[in-house]
N, CA, C and O atoms as a CHARMM CRD file, in Angstrom:
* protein
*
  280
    1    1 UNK  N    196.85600  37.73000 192.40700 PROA 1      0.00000
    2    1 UNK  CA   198.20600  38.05400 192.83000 PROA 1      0.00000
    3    1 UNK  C    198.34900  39.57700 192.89500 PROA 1      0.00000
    4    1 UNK  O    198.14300  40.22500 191.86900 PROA 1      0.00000
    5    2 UNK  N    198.63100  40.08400 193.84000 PROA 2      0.00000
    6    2 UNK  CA   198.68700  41.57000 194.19300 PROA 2      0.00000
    7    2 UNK  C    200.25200  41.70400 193.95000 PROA 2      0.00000
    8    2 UNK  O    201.19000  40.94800 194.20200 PROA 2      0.00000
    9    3 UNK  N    200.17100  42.91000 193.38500 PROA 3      0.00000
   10    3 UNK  CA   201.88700  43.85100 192.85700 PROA 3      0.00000
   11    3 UNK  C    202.07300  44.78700 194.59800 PROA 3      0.00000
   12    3 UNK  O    201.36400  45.41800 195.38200 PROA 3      0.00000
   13    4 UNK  N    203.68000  44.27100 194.43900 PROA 4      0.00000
   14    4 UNK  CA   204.24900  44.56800 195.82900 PROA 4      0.00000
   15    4 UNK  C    204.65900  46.30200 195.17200 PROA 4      0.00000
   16    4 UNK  O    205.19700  46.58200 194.10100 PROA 4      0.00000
   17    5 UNK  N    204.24600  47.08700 196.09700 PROA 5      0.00000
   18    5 UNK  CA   204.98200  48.58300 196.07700 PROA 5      0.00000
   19    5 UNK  C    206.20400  48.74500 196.73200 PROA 5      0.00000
   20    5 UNK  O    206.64400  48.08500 197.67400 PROA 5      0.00000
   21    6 UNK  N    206.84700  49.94700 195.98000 PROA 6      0.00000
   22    6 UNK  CA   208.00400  50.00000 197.07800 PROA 6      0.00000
   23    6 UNK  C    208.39500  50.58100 198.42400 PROA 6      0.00000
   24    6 UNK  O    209.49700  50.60100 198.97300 PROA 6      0.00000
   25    7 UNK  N    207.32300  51.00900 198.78300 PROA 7      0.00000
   26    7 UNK  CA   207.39000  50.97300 200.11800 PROA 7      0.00000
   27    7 UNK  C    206.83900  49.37200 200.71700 PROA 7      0.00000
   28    7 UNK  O    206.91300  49.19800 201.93300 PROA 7      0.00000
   29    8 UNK  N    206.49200  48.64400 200.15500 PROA 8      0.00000
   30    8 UNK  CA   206.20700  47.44400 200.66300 PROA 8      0.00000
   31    8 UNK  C    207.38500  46.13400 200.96700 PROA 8      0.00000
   32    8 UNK  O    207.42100  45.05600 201.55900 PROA 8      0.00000
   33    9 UNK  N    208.49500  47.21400 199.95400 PROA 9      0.00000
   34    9 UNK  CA   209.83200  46.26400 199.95400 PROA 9      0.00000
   35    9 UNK  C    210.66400  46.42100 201.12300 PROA 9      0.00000
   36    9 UNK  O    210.45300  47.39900 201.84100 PROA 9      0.00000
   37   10 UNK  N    211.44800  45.72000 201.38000 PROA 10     0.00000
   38   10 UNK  CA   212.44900  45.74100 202.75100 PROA 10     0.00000
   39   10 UNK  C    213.49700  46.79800 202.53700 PROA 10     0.00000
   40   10 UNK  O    213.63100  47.03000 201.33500 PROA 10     0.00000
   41   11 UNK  N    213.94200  47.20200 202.97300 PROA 11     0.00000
   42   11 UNK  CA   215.49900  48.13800 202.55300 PROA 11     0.00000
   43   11 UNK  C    216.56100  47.65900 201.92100 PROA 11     0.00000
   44   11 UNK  O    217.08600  48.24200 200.97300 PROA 11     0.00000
   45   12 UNK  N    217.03900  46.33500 202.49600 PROA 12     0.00000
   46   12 UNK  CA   217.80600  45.80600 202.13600 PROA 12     0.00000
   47   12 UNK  C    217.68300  45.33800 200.05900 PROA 12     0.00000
   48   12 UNK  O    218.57100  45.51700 199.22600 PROA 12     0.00000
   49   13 UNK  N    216.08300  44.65800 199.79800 PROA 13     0.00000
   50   13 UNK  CA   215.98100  45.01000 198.37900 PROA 13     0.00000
   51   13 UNK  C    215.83400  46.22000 197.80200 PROA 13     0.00000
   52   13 UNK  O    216.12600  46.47200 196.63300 PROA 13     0.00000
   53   14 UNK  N    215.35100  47.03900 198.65800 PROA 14     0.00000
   54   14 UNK  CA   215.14800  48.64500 198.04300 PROA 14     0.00000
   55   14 UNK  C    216.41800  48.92700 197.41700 PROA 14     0.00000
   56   14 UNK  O    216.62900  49.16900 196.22800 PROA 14     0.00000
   57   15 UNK  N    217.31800  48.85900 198.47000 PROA 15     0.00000
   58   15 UNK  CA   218.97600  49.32300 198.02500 PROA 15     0.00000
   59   15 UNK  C    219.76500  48.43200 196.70600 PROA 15     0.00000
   60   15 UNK  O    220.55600  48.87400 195.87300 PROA 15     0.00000
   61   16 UNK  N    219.31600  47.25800 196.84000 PROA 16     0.00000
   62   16 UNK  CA   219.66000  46.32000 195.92800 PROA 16     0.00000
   63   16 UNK  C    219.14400  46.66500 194.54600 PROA 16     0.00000
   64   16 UNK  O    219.80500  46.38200 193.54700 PROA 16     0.00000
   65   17 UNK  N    218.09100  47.21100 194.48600 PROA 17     0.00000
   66   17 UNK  CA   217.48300  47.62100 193.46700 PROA 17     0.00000
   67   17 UNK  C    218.04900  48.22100 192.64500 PROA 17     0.00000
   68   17 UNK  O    218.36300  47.83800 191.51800 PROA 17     0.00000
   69   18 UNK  N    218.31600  49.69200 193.37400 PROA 18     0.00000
   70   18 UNK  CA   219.02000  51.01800 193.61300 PROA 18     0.00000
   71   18 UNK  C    220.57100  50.85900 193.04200 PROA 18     0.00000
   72   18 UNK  O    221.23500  51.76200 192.53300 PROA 18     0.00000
   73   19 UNK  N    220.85400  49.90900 193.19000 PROA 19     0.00000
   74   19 UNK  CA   222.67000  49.61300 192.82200 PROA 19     0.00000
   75   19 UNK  C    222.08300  48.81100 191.50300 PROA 19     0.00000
   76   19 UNK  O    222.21200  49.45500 190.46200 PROA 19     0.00000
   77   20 UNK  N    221.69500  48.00500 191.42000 PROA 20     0.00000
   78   20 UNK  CA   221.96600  47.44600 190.06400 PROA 20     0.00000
   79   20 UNK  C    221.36600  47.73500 188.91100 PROA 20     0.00000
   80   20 UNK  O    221.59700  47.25700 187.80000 PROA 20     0.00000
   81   21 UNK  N    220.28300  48.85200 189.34600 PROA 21     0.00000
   82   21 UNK  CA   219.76500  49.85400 188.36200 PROA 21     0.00000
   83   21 UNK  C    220.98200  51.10800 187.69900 PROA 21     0.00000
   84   21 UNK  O    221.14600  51.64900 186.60600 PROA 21     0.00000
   85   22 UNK  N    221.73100  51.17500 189.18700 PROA 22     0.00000
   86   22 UNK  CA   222.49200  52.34200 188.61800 PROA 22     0.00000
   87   22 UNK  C    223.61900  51.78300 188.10600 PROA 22     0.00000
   88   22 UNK  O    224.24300  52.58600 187.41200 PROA 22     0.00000
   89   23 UNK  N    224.25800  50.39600 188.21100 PROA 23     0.00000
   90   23 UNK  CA   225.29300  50.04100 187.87200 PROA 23     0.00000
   91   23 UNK  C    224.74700  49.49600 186.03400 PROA 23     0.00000
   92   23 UNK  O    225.65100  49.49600 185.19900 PROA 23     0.00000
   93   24 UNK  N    223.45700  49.12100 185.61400 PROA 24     0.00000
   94   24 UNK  CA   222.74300  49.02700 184.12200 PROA 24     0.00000
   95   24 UNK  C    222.87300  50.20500 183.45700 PROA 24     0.00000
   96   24 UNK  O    223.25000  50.31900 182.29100 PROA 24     0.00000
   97   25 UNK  N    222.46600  51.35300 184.42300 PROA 25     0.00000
   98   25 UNK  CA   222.52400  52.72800 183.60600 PROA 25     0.00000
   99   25 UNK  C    224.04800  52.91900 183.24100 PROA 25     0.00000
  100   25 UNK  O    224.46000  53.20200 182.11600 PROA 25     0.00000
  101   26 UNK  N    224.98800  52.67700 184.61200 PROA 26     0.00000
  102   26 UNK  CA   226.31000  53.24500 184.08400 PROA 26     0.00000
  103   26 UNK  C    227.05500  52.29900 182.75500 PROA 26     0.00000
  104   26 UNK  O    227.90800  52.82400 182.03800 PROA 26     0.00000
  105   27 UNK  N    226.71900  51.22300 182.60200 PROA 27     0.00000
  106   27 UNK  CA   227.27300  50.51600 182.08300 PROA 27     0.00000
  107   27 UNK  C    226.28900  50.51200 180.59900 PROA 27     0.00000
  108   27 UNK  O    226.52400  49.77500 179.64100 PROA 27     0.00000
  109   28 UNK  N    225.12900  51.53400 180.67300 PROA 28     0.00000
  110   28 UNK  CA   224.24400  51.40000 179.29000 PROA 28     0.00000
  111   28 UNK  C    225.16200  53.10200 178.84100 PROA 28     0.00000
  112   28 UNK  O    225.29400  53.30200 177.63400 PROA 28     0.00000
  113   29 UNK  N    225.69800  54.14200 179.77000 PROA 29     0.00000
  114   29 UNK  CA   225.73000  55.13500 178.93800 PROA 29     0.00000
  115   29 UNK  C    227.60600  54.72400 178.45100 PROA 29     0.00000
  116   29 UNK  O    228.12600  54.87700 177.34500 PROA 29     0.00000
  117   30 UNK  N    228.08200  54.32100 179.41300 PROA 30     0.00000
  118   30 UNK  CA   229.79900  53.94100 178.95600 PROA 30     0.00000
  119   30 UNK  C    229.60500  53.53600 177.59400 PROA 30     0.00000
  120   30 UNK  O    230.01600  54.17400 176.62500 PROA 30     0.00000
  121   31 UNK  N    228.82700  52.22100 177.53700 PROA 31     0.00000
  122   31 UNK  CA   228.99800  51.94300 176.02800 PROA 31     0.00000
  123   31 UNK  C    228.42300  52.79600 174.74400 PROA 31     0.00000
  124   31 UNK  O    228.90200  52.73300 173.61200 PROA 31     0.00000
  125   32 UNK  N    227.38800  53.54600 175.11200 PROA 32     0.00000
  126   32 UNK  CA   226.36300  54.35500 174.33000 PROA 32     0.00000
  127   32 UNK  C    228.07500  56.08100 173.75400 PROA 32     0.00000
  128   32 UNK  O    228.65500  56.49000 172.74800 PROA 32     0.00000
  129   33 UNK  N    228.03600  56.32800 175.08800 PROA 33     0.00000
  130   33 UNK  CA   229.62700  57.09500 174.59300 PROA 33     0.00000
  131   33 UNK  C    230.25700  56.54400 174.04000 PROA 33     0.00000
  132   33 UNK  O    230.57700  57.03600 172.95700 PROA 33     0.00000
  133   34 UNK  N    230.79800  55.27700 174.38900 PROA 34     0.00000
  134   34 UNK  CA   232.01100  54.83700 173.59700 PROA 34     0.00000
  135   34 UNK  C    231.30900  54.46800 171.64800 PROA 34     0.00000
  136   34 UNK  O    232.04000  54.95100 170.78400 PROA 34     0.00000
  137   35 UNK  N    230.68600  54.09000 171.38900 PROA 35     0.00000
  138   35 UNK  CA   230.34800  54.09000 170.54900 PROA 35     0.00000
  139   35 UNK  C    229.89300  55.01000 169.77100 PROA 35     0.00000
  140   35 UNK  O    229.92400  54.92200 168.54300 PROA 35     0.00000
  141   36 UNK  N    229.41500  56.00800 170.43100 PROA 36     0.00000
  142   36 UNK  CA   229.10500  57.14100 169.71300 PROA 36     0.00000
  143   36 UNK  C    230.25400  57.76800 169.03900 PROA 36     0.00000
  144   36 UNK  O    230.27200  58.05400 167.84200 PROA 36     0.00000
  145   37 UNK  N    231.49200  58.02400 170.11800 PROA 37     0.00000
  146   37 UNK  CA   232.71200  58.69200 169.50300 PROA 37     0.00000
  147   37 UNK  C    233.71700  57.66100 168.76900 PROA 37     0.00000
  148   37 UNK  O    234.42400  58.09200 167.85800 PROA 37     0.00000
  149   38 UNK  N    233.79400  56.20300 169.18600 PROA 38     0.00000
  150   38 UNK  CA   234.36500  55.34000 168.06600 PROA 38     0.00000
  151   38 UNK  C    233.95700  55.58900 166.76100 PROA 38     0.00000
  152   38 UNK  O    232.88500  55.90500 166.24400 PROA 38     0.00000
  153   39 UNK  N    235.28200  55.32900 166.28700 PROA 39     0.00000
  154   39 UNK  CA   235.41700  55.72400 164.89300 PROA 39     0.00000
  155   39 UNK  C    234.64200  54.08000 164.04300 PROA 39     0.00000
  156   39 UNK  O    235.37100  53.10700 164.23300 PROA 39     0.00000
  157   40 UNK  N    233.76400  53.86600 163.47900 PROA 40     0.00000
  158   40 UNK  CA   233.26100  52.80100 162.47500 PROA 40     0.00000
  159   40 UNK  C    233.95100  51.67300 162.35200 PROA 40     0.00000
  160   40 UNK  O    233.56800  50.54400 162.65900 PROA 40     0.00000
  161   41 UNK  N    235.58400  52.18000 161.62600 PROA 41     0.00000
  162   41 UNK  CA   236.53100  51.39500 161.65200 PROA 41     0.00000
  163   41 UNK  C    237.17000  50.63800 162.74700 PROA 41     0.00000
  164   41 UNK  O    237.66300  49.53200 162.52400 PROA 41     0.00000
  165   42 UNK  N    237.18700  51.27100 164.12200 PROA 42     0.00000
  166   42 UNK  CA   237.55800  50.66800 164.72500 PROA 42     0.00000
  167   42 UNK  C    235.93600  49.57300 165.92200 PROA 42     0.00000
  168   42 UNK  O    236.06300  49.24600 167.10200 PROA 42     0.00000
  169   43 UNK  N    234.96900  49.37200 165.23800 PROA 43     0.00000
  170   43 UNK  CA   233.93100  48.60800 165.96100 PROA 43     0.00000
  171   43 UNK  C    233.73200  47.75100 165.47300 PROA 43     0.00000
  172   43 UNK  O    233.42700  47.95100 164.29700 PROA 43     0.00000
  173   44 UNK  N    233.73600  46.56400 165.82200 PROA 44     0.00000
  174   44 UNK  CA   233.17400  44.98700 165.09700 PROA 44     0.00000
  175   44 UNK  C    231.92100  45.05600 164.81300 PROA 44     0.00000
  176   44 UNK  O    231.08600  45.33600 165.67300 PROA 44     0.00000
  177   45 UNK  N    231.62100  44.81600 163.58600 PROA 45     0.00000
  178   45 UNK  CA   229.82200  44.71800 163.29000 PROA 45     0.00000
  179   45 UNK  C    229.78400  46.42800 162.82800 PROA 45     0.00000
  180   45 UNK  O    230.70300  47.23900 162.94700 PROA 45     0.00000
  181   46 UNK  N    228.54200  46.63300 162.32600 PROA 46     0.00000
  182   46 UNK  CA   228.26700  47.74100 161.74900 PROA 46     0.00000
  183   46 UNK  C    227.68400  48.57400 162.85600 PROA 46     0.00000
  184   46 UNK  O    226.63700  48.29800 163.44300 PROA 46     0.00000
  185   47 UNK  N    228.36500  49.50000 163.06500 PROA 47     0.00000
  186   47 UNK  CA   227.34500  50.58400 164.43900 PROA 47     0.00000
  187   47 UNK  C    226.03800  50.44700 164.57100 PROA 47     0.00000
  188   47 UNK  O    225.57400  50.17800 165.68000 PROA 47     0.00000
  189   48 UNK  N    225.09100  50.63300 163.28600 PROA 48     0.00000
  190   48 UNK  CA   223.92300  50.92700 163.36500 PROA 48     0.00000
  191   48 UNK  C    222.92300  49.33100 163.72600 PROA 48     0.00000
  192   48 UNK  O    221.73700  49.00400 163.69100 PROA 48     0.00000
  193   49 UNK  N    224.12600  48.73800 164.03400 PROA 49     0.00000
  194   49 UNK  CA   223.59000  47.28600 164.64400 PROA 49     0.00000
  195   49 UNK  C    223.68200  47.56800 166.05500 PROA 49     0.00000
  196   49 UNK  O    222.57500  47.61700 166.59000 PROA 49     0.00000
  197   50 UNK  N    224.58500  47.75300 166.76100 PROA 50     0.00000
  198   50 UNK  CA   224.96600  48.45700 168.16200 PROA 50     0.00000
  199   50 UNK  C    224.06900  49.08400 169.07100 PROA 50     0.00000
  200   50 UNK  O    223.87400  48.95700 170.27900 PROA 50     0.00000
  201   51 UNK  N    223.42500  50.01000 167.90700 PROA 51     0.00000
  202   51 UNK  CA   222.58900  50.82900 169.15600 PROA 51     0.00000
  203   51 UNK  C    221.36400  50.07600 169.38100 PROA 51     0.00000
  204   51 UNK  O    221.18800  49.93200 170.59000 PROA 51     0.00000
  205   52 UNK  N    220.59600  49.62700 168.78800 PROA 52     0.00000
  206   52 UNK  CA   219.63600  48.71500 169.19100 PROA 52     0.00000
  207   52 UNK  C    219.89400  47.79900 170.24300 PROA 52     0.00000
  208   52 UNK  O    219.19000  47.43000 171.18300 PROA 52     0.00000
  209   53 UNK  N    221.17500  47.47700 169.85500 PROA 53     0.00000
  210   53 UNK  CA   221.91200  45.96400 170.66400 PROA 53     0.00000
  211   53 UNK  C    222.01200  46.76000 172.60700 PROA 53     0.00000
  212   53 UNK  O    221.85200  46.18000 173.68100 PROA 53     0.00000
  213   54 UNK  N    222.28100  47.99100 172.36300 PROA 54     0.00000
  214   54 UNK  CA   222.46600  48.63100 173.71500 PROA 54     0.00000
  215   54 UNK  C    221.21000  48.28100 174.60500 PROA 54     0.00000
  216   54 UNK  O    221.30900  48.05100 175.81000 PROA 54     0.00000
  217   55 UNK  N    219.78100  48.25500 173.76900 PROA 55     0.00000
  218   55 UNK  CA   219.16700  48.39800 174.65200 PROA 55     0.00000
  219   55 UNK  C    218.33100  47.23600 175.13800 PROA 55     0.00000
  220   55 UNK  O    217.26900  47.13500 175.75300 PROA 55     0.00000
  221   56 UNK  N    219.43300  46.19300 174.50200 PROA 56     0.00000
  222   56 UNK  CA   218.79100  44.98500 175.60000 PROA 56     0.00000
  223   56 UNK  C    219.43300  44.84300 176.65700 PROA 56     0.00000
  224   56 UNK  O    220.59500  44.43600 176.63300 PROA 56     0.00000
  225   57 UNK  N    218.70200  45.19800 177.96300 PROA 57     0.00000
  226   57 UNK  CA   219.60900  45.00700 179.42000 PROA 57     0.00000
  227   57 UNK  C    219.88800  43.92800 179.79200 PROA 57     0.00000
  228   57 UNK  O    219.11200  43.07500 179.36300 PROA 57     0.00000
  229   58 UNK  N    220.85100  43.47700 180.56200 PROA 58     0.00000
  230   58 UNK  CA   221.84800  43.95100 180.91600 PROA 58     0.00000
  231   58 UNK  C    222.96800  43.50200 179.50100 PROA 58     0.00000
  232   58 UNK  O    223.96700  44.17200 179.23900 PROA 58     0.00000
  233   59 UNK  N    222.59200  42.38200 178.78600 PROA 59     0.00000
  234   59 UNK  CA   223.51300  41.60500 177.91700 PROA 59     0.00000
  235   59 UNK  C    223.94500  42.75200 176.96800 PROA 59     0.00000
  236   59 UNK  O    225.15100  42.95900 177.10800 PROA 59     0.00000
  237   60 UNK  N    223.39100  43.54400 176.07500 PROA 60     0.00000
  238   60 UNK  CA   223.54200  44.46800 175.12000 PROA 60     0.00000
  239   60 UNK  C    224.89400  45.50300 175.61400 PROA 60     0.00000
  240   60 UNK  O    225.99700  45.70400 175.10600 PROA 60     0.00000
  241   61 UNK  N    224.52700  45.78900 176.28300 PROA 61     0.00000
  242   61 UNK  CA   226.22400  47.00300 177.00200 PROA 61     0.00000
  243   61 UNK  C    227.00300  46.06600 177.15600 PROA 61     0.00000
  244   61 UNK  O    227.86700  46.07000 176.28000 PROA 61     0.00000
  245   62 UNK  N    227.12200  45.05500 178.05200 PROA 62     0.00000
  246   62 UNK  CA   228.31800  44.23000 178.20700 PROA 62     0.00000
  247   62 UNK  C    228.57700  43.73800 177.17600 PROA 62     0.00000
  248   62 UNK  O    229.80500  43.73100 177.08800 PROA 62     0.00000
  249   63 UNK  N    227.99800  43.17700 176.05200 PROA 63     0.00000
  250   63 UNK  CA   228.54300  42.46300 174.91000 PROA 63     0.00000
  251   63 UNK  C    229.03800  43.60100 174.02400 PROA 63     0.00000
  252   63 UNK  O    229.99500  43.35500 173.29000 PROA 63     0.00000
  253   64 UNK  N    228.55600  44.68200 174.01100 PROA 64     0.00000
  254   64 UNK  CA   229.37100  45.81200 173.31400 PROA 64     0.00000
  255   64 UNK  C    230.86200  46.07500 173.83200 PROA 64     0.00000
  256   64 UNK  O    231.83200  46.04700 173.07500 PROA 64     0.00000
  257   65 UNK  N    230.95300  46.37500 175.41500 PROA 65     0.00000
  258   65 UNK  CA   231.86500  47.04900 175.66500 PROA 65     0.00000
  259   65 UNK  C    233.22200  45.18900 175.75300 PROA 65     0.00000
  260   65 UNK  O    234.44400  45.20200 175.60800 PROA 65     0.00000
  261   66 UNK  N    232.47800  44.15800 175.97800 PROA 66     0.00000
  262   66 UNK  CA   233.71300  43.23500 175.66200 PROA 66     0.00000
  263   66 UNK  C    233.96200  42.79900 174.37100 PROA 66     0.00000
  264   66 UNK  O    235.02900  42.21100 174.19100 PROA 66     0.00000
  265   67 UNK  N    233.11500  42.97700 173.31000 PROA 67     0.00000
  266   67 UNK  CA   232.94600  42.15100 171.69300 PROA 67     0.00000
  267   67 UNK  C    232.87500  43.27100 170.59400 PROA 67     0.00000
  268   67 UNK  O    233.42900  43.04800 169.51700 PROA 67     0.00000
  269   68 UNK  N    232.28700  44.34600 170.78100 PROA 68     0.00000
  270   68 UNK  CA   231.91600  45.26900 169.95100 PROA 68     0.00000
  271   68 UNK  C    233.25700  46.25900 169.32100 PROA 68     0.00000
  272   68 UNK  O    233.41900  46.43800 168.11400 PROA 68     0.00000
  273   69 UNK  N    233.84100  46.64000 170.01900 PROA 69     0.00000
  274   69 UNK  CA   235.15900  47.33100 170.31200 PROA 69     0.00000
  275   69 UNK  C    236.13200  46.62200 170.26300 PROA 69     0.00000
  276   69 UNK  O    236.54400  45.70700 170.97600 PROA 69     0.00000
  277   70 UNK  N    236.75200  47.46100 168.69800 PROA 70     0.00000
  278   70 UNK  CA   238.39900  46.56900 168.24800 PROA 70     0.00000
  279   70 UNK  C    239.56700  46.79500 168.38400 PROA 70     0.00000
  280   70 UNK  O    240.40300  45.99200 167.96900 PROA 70     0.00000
């Protein structure tokens, strides 16, 4: 089985790529800020559970920024 390059990809996935990479990043640093400057007291669960939790994509940011934050 040969690995497809990206010039081997169509545009249409190239771009697709391109967006939901950048929409993971935006949505990995929103929560990574918000947590950083939340105050302890106001985060469900202990912070130093959080940041690990960030870096499972995509579930880790979204479950922070809807569950994590009180």
């Amino acid at each position: 089985m040969s690995r497809r390059r990206w010039s081997d990809l169509p545009p249409r996935t190239r771009a697709a790529v391109l967006v939901l990479a950048s929409v993971e990043l935006s949505l990995t640093a929103a929560a990574a800020a918000d947590l950083w400057t939340r105050p302890a007291a106001r985060v469900r669960g202990p912070k130093a559970l959080w940041w690990p939790a960030l870096l499972v994509q995509p579930v880790g940011p979204i479950a922070y920024l809807l569950r994590g934050r009180a």
